[in-house]
N, CA, C and O atoms as a GROMACS GRO file, in nm:
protein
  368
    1UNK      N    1  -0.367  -1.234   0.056
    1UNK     CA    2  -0.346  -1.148   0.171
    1UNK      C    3  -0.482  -1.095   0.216
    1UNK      O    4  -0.547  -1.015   0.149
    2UNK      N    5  -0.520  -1.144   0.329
    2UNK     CA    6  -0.652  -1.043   0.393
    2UNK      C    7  -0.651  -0.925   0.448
    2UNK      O    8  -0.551  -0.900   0.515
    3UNK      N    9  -0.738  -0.839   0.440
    3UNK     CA   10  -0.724  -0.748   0.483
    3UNK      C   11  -0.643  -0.663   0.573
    3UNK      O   12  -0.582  -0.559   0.545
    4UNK      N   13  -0.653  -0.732   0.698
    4UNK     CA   14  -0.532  -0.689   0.846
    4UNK      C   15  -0.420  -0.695   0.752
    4UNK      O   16  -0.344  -0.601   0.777
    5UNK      N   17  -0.381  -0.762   0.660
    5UNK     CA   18  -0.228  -0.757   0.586
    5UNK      C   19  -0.228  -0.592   0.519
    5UNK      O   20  -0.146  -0.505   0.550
    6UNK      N   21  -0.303  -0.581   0.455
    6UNK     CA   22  -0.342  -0.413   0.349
    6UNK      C   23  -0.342  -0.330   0.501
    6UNK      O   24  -0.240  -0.260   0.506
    7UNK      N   25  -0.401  -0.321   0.589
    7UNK     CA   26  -0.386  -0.232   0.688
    7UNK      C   27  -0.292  -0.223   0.796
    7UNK      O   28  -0.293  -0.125   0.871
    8UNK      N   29  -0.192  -0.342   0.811
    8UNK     CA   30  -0.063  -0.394   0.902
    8UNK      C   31   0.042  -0.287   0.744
    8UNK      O   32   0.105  -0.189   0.784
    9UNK      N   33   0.047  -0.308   0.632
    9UNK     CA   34   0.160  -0.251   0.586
    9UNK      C   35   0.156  -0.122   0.582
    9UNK      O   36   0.257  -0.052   0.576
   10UNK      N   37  -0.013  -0.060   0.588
   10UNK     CA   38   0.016   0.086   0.579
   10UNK      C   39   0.008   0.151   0.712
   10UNK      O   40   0.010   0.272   0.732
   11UNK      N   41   0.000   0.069   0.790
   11UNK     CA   42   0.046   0.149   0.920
   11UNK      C   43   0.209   0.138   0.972
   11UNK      O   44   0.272   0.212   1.047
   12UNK      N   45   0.253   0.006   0.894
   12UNK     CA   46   0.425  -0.029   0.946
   12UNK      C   47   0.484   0.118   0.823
   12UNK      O   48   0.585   0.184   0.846
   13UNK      N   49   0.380   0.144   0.684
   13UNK     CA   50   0.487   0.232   0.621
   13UNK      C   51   0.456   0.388   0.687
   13UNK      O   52   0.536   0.479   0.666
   14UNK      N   53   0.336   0.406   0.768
   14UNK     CA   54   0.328   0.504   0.780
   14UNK      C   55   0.401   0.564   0.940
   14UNK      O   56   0.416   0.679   0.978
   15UNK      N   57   0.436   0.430   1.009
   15UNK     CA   58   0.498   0.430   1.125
   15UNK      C   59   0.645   0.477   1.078
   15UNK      O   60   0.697   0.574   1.131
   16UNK      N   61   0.714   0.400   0.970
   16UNK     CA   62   0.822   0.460   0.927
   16UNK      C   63   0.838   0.645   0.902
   16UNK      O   64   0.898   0.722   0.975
   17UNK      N   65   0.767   0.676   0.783
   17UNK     CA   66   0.739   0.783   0.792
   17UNK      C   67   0.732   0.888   0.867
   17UNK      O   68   0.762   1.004   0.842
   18UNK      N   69   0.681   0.831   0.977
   18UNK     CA   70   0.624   0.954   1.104
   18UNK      C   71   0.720   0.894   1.204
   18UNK      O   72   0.667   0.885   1.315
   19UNK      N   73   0.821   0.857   1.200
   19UNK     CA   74   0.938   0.775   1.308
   19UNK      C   75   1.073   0.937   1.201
   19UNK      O   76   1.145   1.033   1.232
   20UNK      N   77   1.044   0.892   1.123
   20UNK     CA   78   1.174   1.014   1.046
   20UNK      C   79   1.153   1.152   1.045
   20UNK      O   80   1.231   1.244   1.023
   21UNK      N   81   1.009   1.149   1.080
   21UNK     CA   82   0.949   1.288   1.096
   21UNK      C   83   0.968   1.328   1.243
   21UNK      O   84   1.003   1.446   1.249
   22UNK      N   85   0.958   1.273   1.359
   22UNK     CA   86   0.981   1.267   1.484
   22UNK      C   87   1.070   1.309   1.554
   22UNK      O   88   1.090   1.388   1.646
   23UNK      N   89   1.153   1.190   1.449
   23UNK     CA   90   1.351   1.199   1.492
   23UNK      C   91   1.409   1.349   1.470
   23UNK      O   92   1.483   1.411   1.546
   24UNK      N   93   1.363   1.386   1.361
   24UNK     CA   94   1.403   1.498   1.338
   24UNK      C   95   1.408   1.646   1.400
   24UNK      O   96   1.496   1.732   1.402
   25UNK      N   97   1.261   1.642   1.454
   25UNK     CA   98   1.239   1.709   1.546
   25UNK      C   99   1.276   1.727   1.704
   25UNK      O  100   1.286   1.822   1.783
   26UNK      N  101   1.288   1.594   1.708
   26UNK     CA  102   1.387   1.568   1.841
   26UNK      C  103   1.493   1.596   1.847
   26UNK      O  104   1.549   1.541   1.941
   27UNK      N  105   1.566   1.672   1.779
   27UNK     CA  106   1.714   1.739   1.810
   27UNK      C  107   1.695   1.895   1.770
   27UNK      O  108   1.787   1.976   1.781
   28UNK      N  109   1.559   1.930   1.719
   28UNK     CA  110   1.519   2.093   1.724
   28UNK      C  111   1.439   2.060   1.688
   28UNK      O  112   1.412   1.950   1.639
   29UNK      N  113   1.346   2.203   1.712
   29UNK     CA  114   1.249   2.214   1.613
   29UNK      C  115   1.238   2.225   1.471
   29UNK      O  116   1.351   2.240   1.424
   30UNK      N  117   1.140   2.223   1.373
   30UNK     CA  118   1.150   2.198   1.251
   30UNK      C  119   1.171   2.371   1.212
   30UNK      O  120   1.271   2.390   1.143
   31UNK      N  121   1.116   2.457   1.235
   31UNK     CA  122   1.143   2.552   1.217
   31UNK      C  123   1.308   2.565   1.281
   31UNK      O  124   1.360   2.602   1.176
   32UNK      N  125   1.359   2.562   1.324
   32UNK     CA  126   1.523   2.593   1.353
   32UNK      C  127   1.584   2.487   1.279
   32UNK      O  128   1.706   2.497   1.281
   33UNK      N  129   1.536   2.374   1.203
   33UNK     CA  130   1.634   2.311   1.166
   33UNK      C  131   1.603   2.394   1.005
   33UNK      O  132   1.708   2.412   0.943
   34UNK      N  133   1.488   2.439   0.941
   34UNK     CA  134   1.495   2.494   0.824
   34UNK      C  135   1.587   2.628   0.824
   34UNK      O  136   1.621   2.665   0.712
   35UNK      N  137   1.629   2.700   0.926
   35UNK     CA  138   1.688   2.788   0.964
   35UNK      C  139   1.832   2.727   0.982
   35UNK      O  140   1.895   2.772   0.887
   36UNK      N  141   1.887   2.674   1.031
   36UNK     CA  142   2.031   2.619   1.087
   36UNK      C  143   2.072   2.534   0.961
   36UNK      O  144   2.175   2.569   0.903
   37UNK      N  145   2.006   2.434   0.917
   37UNK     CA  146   2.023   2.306   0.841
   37UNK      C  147   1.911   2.256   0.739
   37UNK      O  148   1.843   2.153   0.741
   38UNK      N  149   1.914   2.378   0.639
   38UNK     CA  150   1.826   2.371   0.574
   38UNK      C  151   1.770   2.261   0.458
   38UNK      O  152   1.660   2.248   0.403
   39UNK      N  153   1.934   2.168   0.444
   39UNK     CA  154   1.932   2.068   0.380
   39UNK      C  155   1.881   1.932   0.431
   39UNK      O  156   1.844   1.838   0.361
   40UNK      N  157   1.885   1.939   0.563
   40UNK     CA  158   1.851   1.860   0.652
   40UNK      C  159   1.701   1.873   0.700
   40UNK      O  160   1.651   1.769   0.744
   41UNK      N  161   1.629   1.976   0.698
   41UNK     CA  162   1.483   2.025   0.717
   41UNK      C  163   1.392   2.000   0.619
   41UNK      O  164   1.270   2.002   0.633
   42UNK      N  165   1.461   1.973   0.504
   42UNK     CA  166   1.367   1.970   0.392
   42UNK      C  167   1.413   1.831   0.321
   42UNK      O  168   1.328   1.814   0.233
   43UNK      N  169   1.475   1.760   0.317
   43UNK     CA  170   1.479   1.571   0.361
   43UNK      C  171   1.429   1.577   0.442
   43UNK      O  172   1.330   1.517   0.400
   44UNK      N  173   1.404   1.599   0.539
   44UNK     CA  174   1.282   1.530   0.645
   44UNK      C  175   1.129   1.510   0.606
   44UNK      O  176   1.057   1.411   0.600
   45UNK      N  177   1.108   1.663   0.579
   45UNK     CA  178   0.963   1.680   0.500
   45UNK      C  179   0.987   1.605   0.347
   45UNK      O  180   0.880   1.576   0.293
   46UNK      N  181   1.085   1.575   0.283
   46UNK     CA  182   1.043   1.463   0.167
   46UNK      C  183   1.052   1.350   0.181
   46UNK      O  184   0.975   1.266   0.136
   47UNK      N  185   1.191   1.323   0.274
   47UNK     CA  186   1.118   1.168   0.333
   47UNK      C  187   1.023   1.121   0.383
   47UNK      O  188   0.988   1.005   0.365
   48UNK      N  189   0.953   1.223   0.469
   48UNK     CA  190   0.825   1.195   0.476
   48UNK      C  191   0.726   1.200   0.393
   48UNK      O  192   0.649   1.111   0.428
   49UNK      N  193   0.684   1.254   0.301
   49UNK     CA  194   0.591   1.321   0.193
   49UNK      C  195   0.612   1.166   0.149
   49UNK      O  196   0.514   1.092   0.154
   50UNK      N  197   0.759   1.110   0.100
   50UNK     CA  198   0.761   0.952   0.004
   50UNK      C  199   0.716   0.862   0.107
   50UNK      O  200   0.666   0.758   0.063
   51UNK      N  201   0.719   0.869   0.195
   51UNK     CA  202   0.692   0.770   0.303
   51UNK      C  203   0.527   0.731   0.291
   51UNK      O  204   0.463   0.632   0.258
   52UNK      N  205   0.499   0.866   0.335
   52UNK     CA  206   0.355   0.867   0.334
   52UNK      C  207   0.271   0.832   0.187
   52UNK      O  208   0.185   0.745   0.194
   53UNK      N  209   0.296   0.901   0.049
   53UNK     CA  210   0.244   0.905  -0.059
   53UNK      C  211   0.273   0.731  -0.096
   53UNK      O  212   0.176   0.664  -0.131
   54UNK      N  213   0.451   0.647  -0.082
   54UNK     CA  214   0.428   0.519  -0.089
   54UNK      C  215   0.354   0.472  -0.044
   54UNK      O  216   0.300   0.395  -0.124
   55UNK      N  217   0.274   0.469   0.122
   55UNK     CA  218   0.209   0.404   0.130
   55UNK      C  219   0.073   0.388   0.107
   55UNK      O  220   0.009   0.292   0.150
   56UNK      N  221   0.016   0.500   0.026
   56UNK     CA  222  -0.129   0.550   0.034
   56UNK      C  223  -0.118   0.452  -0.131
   56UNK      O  224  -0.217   0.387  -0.166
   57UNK      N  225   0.001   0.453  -0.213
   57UNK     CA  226   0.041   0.380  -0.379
   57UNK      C  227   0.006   0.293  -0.345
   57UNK      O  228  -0.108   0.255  -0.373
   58UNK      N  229   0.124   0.192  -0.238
   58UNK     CA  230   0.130   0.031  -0.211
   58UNK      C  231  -0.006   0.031  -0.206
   58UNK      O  232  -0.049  -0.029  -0.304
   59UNK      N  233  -0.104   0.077  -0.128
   59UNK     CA  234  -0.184  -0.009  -0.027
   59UNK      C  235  -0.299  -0.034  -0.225
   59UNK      O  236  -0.333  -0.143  -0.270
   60UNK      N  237  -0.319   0.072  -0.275
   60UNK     CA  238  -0.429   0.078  -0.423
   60UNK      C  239  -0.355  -0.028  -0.476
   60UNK      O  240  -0.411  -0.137  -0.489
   61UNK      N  241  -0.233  -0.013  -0.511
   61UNK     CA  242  -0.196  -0.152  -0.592
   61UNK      C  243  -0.237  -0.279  -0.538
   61UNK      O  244  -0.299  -0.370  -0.595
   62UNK      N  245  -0.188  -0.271  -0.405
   62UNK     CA  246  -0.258  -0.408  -0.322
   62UNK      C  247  -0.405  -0.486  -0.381
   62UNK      O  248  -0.438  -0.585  -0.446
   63UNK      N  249  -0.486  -0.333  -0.291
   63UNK     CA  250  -0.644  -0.385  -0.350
   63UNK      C  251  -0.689  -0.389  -0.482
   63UNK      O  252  -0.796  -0.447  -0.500
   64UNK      N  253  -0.615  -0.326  -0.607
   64UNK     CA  254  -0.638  -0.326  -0.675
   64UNK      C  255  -0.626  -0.484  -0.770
   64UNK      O  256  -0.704  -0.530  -0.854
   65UNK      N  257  -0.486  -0.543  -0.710
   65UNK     CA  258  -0.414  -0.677  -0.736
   65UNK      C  259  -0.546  -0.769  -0.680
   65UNK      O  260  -0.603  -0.868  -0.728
   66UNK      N  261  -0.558  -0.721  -0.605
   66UNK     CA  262  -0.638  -0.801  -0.465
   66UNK      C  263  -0.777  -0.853  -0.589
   66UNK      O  264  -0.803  -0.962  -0.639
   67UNK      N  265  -0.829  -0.744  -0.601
   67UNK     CA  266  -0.940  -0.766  -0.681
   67UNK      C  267  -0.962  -0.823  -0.843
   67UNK      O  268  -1.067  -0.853  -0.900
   68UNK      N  269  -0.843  -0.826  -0.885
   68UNK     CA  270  -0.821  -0.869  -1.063
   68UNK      C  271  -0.807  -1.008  -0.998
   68UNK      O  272  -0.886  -1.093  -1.039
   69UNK      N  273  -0.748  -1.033  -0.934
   69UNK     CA  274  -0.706  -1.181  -0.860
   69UNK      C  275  -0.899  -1.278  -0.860
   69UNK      O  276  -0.918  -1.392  -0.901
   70UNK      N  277  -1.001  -1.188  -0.804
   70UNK     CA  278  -1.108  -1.264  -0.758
   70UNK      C  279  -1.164  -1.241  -0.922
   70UNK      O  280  -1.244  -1.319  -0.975
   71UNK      N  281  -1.119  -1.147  -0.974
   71UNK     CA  282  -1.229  -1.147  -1.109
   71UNK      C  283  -1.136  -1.271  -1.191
   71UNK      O  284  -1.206  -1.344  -1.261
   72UNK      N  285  -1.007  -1.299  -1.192
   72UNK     CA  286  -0.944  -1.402  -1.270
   72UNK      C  287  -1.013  -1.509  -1.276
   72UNK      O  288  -1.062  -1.571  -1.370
   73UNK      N  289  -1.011  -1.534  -1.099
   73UNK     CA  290  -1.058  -1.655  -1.015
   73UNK      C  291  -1.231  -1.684  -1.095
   73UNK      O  292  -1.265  -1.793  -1.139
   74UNK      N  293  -1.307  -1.574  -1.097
   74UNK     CA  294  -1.423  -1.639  -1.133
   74UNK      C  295  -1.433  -1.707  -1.305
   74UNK      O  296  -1.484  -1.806  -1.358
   75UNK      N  297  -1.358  -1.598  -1.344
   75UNK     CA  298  -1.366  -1.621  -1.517
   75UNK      C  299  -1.307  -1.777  -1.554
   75UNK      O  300  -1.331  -1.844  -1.655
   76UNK      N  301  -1.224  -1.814  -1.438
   76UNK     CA  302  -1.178  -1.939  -1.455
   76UNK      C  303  -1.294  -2.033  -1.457
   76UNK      O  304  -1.336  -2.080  -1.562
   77UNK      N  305  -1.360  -2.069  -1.308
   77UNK     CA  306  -1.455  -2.091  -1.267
   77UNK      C  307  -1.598  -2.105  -1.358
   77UNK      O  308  -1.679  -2.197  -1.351
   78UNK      N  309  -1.602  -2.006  -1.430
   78UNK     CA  310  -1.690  -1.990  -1.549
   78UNK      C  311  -1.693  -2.054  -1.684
   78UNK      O  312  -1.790  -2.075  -1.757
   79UNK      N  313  -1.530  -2.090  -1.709
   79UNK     CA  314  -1.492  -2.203  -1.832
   79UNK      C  315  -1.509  -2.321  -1.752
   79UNK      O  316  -1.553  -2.424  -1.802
   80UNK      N  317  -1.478  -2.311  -1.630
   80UNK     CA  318  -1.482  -2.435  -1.591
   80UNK      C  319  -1.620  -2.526  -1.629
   80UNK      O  320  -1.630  -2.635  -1.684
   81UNK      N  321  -1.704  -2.452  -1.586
   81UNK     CA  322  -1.882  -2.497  -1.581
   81UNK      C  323  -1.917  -2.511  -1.720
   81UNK      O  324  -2.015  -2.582  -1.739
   82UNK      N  325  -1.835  -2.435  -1.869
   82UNK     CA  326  -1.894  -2.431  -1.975
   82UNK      C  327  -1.827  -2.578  -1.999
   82UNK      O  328  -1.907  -2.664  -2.036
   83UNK      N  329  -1.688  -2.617  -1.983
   83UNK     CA  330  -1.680  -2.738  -1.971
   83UNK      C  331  -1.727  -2.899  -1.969
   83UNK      O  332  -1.723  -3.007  -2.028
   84UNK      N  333  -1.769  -2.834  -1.869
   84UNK     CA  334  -1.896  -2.937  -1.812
   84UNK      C  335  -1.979  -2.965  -1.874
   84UNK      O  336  -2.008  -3.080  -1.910
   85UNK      N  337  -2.051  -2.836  -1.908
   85UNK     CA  338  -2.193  -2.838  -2.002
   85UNK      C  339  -2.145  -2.912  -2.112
   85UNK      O  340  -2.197  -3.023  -2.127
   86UNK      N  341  -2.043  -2.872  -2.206
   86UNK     CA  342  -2.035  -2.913  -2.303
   86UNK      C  343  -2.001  -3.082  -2.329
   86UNK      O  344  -2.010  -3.161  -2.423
   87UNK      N  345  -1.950  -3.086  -2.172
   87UNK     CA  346  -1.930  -3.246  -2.188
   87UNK      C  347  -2.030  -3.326  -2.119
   87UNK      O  348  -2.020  -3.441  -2.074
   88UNK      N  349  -2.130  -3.246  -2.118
   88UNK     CA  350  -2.261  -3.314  -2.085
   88UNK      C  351  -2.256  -3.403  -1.897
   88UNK      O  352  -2.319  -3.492  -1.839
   89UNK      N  353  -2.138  -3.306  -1.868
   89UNK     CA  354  -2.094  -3.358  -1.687
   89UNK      C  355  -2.222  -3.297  -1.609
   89UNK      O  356  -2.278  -3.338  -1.508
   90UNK      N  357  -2.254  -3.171  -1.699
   90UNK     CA  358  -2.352  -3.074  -1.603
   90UNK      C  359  -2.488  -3.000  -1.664
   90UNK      O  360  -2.496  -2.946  -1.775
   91UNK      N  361  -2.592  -3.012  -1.564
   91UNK     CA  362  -2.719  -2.928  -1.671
   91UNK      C  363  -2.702  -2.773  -1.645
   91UNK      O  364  -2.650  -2.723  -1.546
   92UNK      N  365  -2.760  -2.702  -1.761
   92UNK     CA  366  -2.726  -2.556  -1.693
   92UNK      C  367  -2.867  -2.544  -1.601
   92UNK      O  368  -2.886  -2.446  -1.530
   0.00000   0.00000   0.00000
């Protein structure tokens, strides 16, 4: 996955997020809904809080995956060549 992929998911999770945060407000304000519907005011602010905190998780796991992936890739790469040497395919 290249990059635009790591920055396309945390804007689609953070679009979610701030789409539930929105909605909510669009039928009152957040202050009158903590007042009127207090159960309903405060799921909003944690669906959002998970919305947001998932995507700030996903995206580190991503790069984090992202990067054990290129260090695998070389260590491979690196038996590969001792390989060689040893079978006299390659000079160091």
């Amino acid at each position: 996955m290249k990059i635009w992929g790591v920055g396309l998911t945390v804007i689609l999770n953070l679009a979610v997020a701030l789409s539930l945060f929105v909605y909510a407000q669009s039928e009152m304000p957040l202050r009158s809904l903590f007042v009127y519907n207090p159960e309903l005011g405060y799921g909003v602010i944690v669906a959002a809080a998970i919305g947001i905190g998932w995507s700030v998780v996903y995206t580190a796991m991503n790069l984090r995956t992202r990067r054990a992936k290129k260090g695998f890739r070389a260590a491979e790469n690196l038996q590969k060549r001792i390989r060689q040497v040893r079978a006299g395919e390659r000079k160091i």
